[in-house]
DSSP file (Angstrom, degrees, kcal/mol; ACC not computed):
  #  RESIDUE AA STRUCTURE BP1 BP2  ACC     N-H-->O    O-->H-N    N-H-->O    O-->H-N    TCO  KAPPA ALPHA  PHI   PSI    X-CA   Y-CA   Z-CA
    1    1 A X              0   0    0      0, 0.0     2,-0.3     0, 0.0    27,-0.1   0.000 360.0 360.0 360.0 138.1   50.9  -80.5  -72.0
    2    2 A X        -     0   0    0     26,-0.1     2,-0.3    25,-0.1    25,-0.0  -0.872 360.0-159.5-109.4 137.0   49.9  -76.7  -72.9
    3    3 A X        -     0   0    0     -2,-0.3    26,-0.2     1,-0.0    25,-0.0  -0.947  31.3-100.7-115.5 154.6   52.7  -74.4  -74.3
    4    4 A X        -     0   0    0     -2,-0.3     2,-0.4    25,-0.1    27,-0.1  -0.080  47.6-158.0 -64.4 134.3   52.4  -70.6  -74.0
    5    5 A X        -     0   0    0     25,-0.4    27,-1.7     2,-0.0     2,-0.4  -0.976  22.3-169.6-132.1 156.1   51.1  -68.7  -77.7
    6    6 A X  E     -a   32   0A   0     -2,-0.4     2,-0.4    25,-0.2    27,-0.2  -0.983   3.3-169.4-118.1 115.1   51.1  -65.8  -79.2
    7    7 A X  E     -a   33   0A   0     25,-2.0    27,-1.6    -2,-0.4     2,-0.5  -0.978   7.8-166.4-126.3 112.4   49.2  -65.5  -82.0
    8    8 A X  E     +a   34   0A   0     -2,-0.4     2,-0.3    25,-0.2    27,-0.2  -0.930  16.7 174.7 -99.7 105.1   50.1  -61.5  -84.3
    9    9 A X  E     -a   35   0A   0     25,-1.4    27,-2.1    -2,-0.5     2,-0.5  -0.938  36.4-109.7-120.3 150.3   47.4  -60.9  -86.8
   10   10 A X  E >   -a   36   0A   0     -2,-0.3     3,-1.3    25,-0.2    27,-0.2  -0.554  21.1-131.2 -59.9 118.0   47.2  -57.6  -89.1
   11   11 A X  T 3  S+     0   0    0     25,-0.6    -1,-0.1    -2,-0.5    29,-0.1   0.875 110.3  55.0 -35.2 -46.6   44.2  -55.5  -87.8
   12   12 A X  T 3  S+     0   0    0     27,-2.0     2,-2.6    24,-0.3     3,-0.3   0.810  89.1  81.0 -54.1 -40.0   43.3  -55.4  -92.0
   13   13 A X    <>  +     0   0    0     26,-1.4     4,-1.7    -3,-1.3     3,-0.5  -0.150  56.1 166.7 -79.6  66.3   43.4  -59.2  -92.3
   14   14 A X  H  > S+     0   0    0     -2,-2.6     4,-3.8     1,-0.3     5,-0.4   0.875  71.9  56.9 -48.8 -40.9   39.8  -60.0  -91.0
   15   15 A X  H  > S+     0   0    0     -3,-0.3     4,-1.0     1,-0.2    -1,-0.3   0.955 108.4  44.7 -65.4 -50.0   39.9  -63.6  -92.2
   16   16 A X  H  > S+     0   0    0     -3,-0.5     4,-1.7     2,-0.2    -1,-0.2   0.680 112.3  52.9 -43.3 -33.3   43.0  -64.5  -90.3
   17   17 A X  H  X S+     0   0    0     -4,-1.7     4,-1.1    -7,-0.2     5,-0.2   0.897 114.9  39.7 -62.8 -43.5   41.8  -62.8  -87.3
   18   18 A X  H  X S+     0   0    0     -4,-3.8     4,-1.8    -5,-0.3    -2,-0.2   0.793 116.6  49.7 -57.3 -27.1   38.6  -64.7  -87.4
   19   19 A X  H  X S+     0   0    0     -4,-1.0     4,-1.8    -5,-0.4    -3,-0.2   0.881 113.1  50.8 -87.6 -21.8   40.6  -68.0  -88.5
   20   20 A X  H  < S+     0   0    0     -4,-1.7    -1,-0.2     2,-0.2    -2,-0.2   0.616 114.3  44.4 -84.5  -8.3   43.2  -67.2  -85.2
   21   21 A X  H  X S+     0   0    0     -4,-1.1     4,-2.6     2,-0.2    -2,-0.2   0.777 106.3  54.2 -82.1 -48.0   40.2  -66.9  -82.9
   22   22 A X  H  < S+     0   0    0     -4,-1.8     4,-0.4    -5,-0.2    -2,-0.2   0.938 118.7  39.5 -45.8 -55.7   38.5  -70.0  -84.4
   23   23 A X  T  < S+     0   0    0     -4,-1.8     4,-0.3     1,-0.2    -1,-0.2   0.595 112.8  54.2 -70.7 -15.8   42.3  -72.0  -83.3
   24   24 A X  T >4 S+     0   0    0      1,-0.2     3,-1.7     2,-0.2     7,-0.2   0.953 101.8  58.5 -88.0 -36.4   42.8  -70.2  -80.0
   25   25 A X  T 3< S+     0   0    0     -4,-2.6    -1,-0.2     1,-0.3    -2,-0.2   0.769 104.6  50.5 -69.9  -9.7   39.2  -71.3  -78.8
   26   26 A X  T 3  S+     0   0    0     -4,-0.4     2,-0.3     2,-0.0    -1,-0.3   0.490  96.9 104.9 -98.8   9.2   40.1  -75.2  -79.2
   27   27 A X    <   -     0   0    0     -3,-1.7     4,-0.2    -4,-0.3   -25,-0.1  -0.661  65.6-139.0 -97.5 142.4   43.5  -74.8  -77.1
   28   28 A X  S    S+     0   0    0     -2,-0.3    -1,-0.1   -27,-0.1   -26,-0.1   0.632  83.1  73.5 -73.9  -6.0   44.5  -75.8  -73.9
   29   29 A X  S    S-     0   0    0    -26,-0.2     2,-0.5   -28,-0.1   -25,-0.1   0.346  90.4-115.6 -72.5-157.0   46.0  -73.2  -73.4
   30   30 A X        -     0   0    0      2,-0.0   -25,-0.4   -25,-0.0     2,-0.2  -0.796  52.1-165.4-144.0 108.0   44.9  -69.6  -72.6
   31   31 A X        -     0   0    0     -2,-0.5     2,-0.6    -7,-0.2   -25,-0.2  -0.668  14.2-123.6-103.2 156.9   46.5  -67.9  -76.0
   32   32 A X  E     -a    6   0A   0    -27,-1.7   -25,-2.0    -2,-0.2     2,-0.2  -0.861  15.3-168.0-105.4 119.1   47.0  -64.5  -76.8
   33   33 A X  E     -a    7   0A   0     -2,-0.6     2,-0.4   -27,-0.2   -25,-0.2  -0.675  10.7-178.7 -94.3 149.9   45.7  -62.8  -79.7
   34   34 A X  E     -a    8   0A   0    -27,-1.6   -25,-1.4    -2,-0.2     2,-0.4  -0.966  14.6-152.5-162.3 109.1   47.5  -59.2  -80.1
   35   35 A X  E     -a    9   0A   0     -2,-0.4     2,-0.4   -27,-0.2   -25,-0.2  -0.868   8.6-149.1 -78.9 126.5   46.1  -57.1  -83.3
   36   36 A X  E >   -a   10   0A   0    -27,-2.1     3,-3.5    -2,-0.4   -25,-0.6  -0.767  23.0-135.5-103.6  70.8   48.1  -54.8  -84.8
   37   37 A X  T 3  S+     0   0    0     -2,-0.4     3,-0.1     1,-0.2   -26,-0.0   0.007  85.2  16.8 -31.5 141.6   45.6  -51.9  -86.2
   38   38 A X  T 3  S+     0   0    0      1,-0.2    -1,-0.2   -28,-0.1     2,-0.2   0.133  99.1 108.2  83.4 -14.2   46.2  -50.6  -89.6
   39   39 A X    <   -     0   0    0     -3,-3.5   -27,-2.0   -30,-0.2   -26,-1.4  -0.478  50.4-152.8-101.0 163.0   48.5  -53.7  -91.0
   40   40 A X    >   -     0   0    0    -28,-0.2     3,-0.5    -2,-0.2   -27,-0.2  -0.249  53.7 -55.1-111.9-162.2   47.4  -56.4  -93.7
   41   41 A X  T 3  S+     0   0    0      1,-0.3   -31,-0.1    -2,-0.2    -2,-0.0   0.876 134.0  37.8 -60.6 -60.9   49.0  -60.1  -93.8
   42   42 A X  T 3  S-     0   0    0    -32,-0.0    -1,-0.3     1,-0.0     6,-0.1   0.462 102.6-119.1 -88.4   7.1   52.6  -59.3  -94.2
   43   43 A X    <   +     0   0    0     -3,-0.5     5,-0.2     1,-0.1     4,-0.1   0.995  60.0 151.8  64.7  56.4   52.9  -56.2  -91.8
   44   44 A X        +     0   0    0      4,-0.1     2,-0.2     2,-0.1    -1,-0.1   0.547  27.3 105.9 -67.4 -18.2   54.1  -54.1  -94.8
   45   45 A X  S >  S-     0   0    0      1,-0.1     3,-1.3    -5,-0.1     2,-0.6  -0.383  92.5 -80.6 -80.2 159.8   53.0  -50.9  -93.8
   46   46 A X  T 3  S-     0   0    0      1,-0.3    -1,-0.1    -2,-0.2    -2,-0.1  -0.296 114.8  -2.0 -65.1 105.5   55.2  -48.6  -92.7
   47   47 A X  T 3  S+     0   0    0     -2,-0.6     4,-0.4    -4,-0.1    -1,-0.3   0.742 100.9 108.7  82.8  56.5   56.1  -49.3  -88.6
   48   48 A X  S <> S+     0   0    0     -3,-1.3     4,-1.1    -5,-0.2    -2,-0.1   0.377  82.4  44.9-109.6 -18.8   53.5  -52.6  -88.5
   49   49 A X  H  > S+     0   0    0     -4,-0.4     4,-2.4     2,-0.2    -3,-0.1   0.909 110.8  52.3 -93.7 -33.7   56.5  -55.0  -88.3
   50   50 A X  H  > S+     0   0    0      2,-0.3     4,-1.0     3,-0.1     3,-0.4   0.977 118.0  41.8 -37.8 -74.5   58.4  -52.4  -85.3
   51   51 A X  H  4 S+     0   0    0     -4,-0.4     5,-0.4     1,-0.3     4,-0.3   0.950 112.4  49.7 -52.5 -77.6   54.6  -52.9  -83.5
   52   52 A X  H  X S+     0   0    0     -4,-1.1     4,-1.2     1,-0.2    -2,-0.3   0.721 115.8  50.6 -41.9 -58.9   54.7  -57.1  -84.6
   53   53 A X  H >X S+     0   0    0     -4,-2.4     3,-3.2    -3,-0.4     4,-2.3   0.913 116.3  38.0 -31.5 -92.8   58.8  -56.8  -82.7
   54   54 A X  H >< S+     0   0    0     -4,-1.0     3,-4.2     1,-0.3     5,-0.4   0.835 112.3  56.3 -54.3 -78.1   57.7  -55.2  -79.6
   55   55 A X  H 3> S+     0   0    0      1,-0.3     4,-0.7    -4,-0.3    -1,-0.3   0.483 111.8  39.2 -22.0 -35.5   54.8  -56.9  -79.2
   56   56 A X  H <X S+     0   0    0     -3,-3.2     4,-2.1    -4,-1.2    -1,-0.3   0.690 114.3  57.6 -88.4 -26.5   56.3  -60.3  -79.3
   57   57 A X  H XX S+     0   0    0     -3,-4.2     3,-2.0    -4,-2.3     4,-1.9   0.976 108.4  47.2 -54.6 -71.2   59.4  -59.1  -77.1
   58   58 A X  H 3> S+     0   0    0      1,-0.3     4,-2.4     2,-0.3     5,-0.3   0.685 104.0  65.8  -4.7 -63.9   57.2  -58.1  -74.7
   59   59 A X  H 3< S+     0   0    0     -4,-0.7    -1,-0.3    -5,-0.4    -2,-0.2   0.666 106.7  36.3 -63.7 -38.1   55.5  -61.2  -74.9
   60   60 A X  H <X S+     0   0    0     -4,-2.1     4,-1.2    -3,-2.0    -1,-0.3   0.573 100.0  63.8-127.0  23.7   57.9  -63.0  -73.8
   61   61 A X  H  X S+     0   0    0     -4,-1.9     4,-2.1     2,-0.2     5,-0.2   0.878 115.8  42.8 -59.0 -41.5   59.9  -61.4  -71.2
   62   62 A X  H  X S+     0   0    0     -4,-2.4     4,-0.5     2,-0.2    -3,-0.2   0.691 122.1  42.1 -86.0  -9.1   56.5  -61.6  -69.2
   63   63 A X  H  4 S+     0   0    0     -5,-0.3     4,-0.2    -4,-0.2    -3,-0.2   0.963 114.0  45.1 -87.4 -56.7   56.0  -65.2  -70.6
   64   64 A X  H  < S+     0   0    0     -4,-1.2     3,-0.5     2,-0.2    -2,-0.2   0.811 117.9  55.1 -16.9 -65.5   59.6  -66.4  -70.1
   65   65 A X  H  < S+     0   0    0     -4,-2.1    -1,-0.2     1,-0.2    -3,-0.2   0.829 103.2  52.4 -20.9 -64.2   59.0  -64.4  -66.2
   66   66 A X     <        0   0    0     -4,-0.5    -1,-0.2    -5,-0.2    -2,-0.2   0.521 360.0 360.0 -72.0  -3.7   56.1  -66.2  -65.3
   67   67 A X              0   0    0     -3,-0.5    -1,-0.2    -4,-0.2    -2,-0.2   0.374 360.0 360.0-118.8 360.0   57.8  -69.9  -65.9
């Protein structure tokens, strides 16, 4: 069984983008990686956590949709 992913990394945080690319390519699924320019590990900069909200909203009304 495959379940739908979302995977939200901080544009800043290269090693976590690299380490969520590394995990997405061994799944059976077909996951989505969604970068958020300008934010570091915790989304702390000012409207990176707003972006990390829609993004995941978004993400599943059209996931939620599809099923």
């Amino acid at each position: 069984m495959a379940a739908a992913t979302l995977m939200i990394v901080g544009g800043e945080d290269y090693q976590v983008i690299e380490l969520n690319r590394a995990a997405a390519a061994h799944m059976r699924c077909d996951p989505v990686l969604k970068i958020v320019q300008g934010a570091t590990h915790l989304f702390e900069e000012p409207g990176t956590l707003e972006t990390v909200v829609a993004l995941a909203i978004d993400w599943f009304q059209q996931t939620l949709q599809d099923r």
